[in-house]
C-alpha positions in Angstrom: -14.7 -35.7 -18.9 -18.5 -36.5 -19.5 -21.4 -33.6 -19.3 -22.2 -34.6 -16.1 -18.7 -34.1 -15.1 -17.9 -31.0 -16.2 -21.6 -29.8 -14.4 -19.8 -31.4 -11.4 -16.9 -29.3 -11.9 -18.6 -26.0 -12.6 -21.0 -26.5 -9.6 -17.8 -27.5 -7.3 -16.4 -24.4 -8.6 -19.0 -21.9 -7.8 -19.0 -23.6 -4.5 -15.4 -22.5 -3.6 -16.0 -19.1 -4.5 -16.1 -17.1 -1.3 -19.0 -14.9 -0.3 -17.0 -11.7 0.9 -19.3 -10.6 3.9 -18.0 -7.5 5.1 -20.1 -4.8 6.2 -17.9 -2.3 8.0 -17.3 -1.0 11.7 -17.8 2.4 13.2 -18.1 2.2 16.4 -18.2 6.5 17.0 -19.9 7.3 14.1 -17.5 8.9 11.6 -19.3 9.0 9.2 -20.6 11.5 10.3 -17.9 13.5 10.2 -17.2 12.4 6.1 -18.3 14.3 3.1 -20.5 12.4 0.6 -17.3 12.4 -1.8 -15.6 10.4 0.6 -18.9 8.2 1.4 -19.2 7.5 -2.0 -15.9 6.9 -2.8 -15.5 4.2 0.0 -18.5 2.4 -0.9 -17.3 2.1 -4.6 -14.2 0.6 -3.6 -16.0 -1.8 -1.3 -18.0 -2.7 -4.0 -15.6 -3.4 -6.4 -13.4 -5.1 -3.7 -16.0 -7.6 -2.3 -16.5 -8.0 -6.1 -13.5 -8.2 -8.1 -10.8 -9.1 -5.0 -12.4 -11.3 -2.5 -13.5 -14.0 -4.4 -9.6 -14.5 -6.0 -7.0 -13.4 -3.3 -6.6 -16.5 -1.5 -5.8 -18.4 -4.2 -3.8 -15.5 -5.8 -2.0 -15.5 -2.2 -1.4 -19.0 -1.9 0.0 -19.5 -5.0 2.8 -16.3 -4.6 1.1 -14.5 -7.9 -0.3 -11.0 -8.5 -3.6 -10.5 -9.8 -2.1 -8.2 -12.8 -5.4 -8.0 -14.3 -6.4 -5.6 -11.1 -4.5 -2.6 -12.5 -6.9 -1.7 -14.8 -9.8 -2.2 -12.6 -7.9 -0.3 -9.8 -7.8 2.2 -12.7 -11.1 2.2 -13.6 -12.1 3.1 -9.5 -9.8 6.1 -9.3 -7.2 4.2 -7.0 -4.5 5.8 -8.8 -4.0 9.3 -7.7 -7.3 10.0 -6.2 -5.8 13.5 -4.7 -4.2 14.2 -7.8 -5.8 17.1 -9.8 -8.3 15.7 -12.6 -6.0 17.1 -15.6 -2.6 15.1 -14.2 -5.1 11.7 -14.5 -5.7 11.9 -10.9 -9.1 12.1 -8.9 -9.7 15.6 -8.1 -10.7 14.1 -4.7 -9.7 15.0 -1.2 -7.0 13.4 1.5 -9.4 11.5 3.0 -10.8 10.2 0.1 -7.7 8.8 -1.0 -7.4 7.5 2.7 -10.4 5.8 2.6 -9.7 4.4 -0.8 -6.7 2.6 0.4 -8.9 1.7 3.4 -11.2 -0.1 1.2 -8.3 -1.6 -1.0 -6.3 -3.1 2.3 -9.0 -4.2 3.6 -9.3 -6.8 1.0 -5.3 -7.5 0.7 -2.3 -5.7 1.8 -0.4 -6.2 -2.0 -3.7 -4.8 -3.6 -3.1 -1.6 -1.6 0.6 -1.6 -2.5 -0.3 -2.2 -5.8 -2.5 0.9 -5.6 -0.4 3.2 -3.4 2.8 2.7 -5.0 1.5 3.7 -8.8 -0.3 7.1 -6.9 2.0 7.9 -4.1 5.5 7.1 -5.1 5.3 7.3 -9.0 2.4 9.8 -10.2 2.8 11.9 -7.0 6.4 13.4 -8.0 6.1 13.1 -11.1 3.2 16.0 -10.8 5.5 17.5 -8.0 9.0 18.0 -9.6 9.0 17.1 -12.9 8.2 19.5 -16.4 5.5 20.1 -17.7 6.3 18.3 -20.4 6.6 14.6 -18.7 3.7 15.4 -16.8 1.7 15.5 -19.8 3.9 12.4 -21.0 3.3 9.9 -18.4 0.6 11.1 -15.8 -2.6 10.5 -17.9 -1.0 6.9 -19.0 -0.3 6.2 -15.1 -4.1 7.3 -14.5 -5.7 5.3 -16.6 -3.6 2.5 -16.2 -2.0 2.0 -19.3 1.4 2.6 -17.8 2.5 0.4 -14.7 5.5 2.8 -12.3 7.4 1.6 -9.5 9.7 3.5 -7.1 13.5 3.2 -6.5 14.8 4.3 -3.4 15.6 1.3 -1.1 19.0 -0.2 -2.2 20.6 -3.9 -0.8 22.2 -2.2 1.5 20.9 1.1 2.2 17.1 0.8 3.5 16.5 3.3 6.9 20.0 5.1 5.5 18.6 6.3 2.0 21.6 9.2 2.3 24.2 6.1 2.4 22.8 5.5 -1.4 25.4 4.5 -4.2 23.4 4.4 -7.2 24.5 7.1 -9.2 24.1 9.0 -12.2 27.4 11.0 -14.6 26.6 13.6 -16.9 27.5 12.0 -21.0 26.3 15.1 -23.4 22.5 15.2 -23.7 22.0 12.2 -21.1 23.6 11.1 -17.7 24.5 7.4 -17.5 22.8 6.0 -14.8 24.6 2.7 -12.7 23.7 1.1 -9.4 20.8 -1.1 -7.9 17.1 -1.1 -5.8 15.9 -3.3 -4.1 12.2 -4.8 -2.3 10.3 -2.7 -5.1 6.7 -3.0 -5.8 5.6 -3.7 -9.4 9.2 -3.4 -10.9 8.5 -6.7 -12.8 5.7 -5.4 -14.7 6.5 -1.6 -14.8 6.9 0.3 -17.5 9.0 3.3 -16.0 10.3 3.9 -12.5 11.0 6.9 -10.8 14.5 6.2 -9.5 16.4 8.3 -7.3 20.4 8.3 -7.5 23.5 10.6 -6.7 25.0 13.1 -9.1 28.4 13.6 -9.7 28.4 16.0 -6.8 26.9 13.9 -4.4 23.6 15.5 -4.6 20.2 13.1 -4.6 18.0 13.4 -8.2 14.7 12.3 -9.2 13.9 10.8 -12.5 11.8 9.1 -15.4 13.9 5.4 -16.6 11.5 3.4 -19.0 12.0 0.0 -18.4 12.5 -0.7 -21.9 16.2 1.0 -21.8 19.2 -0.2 -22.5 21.1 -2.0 -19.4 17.9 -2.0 -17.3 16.6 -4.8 -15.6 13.9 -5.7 -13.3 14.2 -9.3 -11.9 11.7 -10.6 -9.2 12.1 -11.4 -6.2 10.3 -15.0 -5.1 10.5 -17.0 -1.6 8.1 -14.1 -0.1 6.1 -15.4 3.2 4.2 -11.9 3.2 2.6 -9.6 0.4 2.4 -12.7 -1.6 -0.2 -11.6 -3.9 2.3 -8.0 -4.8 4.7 -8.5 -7.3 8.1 -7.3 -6.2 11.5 -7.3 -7.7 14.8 -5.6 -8.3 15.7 -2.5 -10.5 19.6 -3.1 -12.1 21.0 -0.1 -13.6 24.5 -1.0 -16.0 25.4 2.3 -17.7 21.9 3.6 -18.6 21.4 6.2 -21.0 18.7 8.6 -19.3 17.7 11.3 -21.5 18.2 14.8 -19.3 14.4 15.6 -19.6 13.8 12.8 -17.7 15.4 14.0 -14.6 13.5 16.4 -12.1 14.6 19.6 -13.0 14.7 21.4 -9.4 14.7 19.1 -6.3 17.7 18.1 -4.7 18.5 16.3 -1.5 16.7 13.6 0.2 13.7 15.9 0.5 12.4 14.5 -2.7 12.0 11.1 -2.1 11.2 11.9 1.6 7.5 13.8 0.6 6.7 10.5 -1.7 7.3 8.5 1.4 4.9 11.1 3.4 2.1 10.8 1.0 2.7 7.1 0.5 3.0 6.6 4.7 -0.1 8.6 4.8 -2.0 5.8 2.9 -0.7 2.9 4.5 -2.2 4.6 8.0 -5.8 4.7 6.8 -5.1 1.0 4.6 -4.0 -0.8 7.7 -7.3 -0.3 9.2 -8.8 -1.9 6.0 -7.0 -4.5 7.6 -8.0 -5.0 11.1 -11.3 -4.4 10.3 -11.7 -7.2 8.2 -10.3 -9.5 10.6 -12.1 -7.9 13.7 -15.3 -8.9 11.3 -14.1 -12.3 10.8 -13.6 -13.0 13.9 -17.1 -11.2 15.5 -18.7 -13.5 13.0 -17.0 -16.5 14.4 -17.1 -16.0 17.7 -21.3 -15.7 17.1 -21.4 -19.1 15.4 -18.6 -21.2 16.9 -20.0 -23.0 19.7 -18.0 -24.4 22.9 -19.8 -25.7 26.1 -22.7 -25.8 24.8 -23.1 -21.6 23.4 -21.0 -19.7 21.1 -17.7 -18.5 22.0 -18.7 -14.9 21.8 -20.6 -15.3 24.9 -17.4 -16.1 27.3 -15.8 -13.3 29.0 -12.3 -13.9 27.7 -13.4 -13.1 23.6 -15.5 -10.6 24.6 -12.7 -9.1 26.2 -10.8 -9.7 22.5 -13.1 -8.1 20.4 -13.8 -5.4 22.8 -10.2 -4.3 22.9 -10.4 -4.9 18.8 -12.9 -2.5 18.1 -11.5 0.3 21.1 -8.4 0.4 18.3 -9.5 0.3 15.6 -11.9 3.6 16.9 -9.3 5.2 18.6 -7.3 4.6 14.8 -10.1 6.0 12.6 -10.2 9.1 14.7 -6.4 9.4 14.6 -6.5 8.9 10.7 -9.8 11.0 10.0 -7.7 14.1 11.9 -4.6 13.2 10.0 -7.0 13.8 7.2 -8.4 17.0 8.1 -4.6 18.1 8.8 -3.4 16.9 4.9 -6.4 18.8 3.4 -5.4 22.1 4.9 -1.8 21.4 4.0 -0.6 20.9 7.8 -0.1 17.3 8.5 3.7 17.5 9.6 6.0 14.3 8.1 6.2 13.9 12.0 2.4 13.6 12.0 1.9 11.4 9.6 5.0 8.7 10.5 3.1 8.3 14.4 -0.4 7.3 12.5 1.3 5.0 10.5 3.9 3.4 13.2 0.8 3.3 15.4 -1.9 2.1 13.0 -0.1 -0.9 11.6 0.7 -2.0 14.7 -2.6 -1.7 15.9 -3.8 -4.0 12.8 -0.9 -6.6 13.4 -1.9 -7.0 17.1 -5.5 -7.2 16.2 -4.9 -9.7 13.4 -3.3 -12.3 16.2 -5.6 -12.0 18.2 -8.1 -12.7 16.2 -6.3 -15.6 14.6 -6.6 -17.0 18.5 -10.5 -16.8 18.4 -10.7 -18.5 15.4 -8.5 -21.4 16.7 -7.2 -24.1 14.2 -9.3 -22.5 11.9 -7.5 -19.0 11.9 -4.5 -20.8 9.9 -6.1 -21.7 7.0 -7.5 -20.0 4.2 -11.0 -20.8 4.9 -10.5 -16.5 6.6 -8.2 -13.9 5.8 -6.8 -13.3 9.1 -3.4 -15.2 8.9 -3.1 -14.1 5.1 -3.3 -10.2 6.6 -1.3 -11.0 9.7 1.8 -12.0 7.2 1.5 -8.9 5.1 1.2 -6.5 7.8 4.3 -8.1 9.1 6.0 -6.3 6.1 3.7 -3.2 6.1 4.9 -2.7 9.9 8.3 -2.5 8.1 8.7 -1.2 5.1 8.1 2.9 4.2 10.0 3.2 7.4 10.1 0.6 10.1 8.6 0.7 13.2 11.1 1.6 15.2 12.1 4.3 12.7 9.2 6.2 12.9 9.2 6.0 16.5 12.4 7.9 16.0 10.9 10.2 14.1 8.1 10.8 16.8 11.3 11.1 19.4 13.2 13.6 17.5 10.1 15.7 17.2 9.2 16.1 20.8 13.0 16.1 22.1 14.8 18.2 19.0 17.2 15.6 19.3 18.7 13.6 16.4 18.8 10.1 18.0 20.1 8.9 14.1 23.5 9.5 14.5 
């Protein structure tokens, strides 16, 4: 290629690059109600975000592949842990700090979030709530910083809203238990270095524990053909008579009330992150509907969108509040599982309904990559489904107001 046409190319390129626009919505003025911590915490993210994920996801998206050089930056912001005391490599920070940190991250992409919220909520999270001291100080500063990658495993092939019906299992063999069975649909497992796996012991009896994926008769194979959370890497965890060394298992908790407070904390993010989400499409499509002319004025001036985007930003208002209490409720120890499984049921919803309709005022346009609003309306497809599915928290909410176990 000549000079002149590798200029070409390089001013081409830095023409593709998208300008990430965002500047936020709130509508009732919350932040108000936020603590400078939190203020600065969000705009941080947004920062980094607008900077470091905008520019790349759609590409990263299109082409099914996760932007693994984002751990260390996610990292570097405190996305890992931000509630988690200093000392365990966490932030120090508060509930809704951490909300508004996977606020920020979803807002730019679903996976990123997962990405995010898996490593904190699912891997560093009990590992500072039931295991020694001793793997604390092993593996929570590594997580922190970044240097270690974690993944789940609760979810099995054939046991997803039934976690009890598990049949991974674990046998006691002298200083170690050999650990057999599969997970499946789990975030980051390609690239982890450890997951925190849950089986059953040789009494039936649900454990928690450490396996490095480095062991013995552990593998992690991907899982391609994904329509939704394209840009998160997800795989499989396969388990043929591992060796796990006995301090790697959580000495105290048994029962499914382990994994089940991960799934709170992690469920607790995912209702602030899916407002990331429908307020980045809510923005795309005000923006539109001020510059997209039809009839000779833009299309924000006919009844019908304004009707659209005023219904858009009445939800996502009426979600901030019912996150920012939900918030209030985690810092003072309160926010009941029950709590926290309606703000997510209703939250993601909220986002997935807001992401189709604003796919409609962007028009043709809305399907192509040229805005983010069909690239968030696939992942929230799978965020409406996965840490409990819709309907199961709805369940939840049922069984909480009624006392009745509509499960069985």
């Amino acid at each position: 290629m000549s000079e002149n046409g590798k200029a070409t190319g390089i001013a081409t390129a830095k023409k593709s690059v998208k300008t990430d626009k965002f500047q936020g919505h709130d509508y009732y003025n919350i932040d108000e109600l936020l603590s400078d911590e939190n203020k600065m915490a969000r705009d941080a993210v947004r920062t980094w975000v607008k900077q470091e994920v905008s520019p790349i996801i759609e590409d990263y998206s299109n082409r099914a592949e996760c932007p693994k050089h984002l751990f260390k930056g996610l990292a570097d912001i405190g996305a890992f842990g931000p509630s988690l005391p200093v000392e365990y490599g966490g932030g120090g920070m508060d509930e809704i700090a951490y909300g508004i940190i996977m606020q920020e991250l979803e807002r730019g992409d679903s996976g990123i979030r997962s990405m995010a919220s898996v490593q904190g909520s699912l891997v560093m999270y009990p590992i500072y709530r039931f295991a020694s001291e001793a793997q604390k100080k092993k593996y929570l500063p590594k997580l922190g910083s970044g240097e270690f990658i974690g993944c789940f495993g609760l979810t099995e092939p054939d046991h997803g809203s039934n976690p009890s019906g598990m049949t991974t299992n674990i046998k006691e063999d002298g200083d170690c238990y050999i650990l057999n069975g599969a997970k499946m649909w789990i975030t980051n497992s390609p690239v982890a270095d450890l997951a925190v796996v849950w089986a059953k012991d040789e009494e039936g009896k649900i454990r928690g524990m450490v396996v490095e994926t480095g062991s013995k008769g552990f593998t992690t194979p991907e899982i391609h053909g994904k329509w939704s959370l394209r840009a998160s890497i997800t795989g499989e965890l396969v388990f043929e008579d591992v060796r796990v060394p006995k301090e790697n298992v959580f000495p105290e908790v048994r029962g499914l009330k382990g994994p089940l407070s991960c799934l709170s904390k992690a469920r607790y993010g995912i209702a602030w992150g899916a407002i990331g989400a429908a307020m980045d499409c809510y923005d795309s499509a005000l923006r539109y509907s001020l510059e997209r002319e039809q009839f000779g004025k833009p299309i924000g001036g006919f009844q019908l969108t304004q009707k659209k985007l005023a219904e858009m930003i009445t939800e996502i208002t009426k979600a901030q509040l019912l996150a920012w209490r939900l918030g209030t409720l985690a810092n003072e120890g309160k926010a009941s599982p029950a709590q926290i499984s309606m703000a997510k049921r209703n939250n993601v919803h909220m986002a997935l309904e807001i992401a189709r309709e604003s796919r409609q005022i962007h028009g043709g346009m809305g399907i192509t990559n040229e805005y983010p609003v069909m690239r968030h309306m696939m992942n929230l497809e799978t965020v409406l489904t996965y840490e409990g599915t819709h309907d199961i928290h709805l369940l939840i909410t049922g069984m909480d107001v009624t006392g009745l176990n509509a499960f069985k």
